[in-house]
C-alpha positions in Angstrom: -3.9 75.6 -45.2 -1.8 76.1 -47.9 -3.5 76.8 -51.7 -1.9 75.7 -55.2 -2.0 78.2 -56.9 -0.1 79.0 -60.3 1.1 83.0 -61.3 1.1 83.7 -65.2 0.7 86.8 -66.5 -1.0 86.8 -70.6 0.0 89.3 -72.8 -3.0 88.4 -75.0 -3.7 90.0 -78.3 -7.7 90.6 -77.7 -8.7 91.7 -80.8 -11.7 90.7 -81.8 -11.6 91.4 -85.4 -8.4 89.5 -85.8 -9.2 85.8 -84.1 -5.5 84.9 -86.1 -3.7 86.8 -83.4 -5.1 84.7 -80.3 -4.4 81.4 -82.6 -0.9 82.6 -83.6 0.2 83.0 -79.4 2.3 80.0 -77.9 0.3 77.5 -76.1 -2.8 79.5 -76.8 -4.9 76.4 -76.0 -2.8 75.0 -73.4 -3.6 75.4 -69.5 -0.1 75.9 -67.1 -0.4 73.7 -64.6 -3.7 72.4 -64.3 -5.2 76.4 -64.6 -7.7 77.8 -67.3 -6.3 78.2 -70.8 -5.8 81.0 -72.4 -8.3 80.1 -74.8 -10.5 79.6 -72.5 -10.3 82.8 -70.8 -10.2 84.8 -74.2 -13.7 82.8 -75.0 -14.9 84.4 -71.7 -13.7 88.1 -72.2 -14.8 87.8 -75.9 -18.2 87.1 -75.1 -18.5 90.4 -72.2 -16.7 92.7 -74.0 -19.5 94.9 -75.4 -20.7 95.0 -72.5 -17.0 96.2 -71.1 -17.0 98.6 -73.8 -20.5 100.3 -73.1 -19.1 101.3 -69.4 -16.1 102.7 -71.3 -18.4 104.4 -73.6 -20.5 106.0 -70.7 -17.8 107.2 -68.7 -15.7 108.3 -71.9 -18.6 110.7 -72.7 -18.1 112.3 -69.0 -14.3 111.9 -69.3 -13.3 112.3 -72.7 -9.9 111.9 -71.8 -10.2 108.2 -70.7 -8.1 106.2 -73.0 -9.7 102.6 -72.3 -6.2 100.7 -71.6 -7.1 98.1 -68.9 -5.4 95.4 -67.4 -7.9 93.0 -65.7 -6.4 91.2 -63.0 -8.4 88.7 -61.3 -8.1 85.1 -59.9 -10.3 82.0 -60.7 -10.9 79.6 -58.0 -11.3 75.8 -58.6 -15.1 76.2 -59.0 -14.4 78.7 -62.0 -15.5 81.5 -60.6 -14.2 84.8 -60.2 -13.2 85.5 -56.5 -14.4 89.2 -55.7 -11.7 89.5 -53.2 -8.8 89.2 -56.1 -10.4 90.9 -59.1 -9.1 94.2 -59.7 -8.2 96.6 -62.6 -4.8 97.9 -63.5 -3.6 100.2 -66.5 -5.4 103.5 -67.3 -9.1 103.5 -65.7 -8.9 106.5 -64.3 -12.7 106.6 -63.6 -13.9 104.6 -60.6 -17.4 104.2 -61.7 -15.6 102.9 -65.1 -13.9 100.6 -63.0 -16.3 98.9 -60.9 -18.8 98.7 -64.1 -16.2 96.6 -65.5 -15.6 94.4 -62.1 -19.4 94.0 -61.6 -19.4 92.2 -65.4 -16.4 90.3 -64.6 -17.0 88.8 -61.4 -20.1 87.7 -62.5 -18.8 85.3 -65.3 -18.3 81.4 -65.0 -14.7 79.5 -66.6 -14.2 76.3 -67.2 -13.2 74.7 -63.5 -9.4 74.3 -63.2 -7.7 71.9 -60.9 -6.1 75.0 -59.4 -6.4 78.4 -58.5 -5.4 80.5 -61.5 -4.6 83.9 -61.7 -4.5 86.1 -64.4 -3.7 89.5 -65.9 -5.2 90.3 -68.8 -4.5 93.7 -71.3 -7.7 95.2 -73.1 -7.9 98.2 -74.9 -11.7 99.2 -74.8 -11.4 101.7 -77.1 -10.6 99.9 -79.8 -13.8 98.1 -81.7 -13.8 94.7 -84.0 -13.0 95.6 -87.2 -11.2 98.9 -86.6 -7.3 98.6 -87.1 -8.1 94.6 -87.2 -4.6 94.0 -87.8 -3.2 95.8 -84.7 -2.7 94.4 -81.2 -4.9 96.5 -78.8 -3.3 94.8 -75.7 -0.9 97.6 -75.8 
């Protein structure tokens, strides 16, 4: 059987110090398709980052040399959950136990349920905190 599905990718400014930048993208609010906004997926991330950020933090102190540029890439199915089978992590992890930290958090979360299967790939620069170089984009 044959699922709808719709591909975007976000190139999201996710800083958390700067809510203007999120406002300021184009159809920031608007769902493609029948899929979860952008909106409402930043609401989501927003709200789990520090936990993202303490895995970042404990594997940085092993690894100094992690640089905390992620790409989350995961699909959410029409009940608006995460499916474990499509969530993954792109970009500079470089840690494995970094990695899966930040899938356990993510799979776990709930978005609002879209008529469609939506996928999404999503730049986050962990190392970068609220309120430290507010006006720059940490999506890279």
């Amino acid at each position: 059987m044959m699922r709808a599905m719709v591909k975007y990718a976000w190139v999201l400014l996710l800083c958390l110090g700067c809510k203007k930048n999120a406002e300021a993208l184009p159809d920031a609010g608007a769902a493609l398709d029948g899929g979860v906004s952008q909106q409402e997926v930043l609401k989501v991330i927003r709200a789990v980052r520090p936990q993202m950020e303490k895995c970042y933090d404990d594997a940085h102190a092993k690894k100094p040399e992690l640089a905390g540029k992620i790409v989350l890439v995961f699909a959410i199915t029409k009940e608006g959950k995460v499916d474990p089978t499509r969530a993954g992590l792109g970009g500079e992890a470089g840690d494995p136990a970094f990695a899966q930290c930040v899938l356990d958090i993510l799979v776990k979360q709930t978005f609002p349920a879209p008529k469609i299967v939506t996928d999404v790939q999503l730049p986050l620069d962990l190392a970068k905190r609220k309120g430290a170089d507010a006006g720059a984009a940490d999506a890279g």
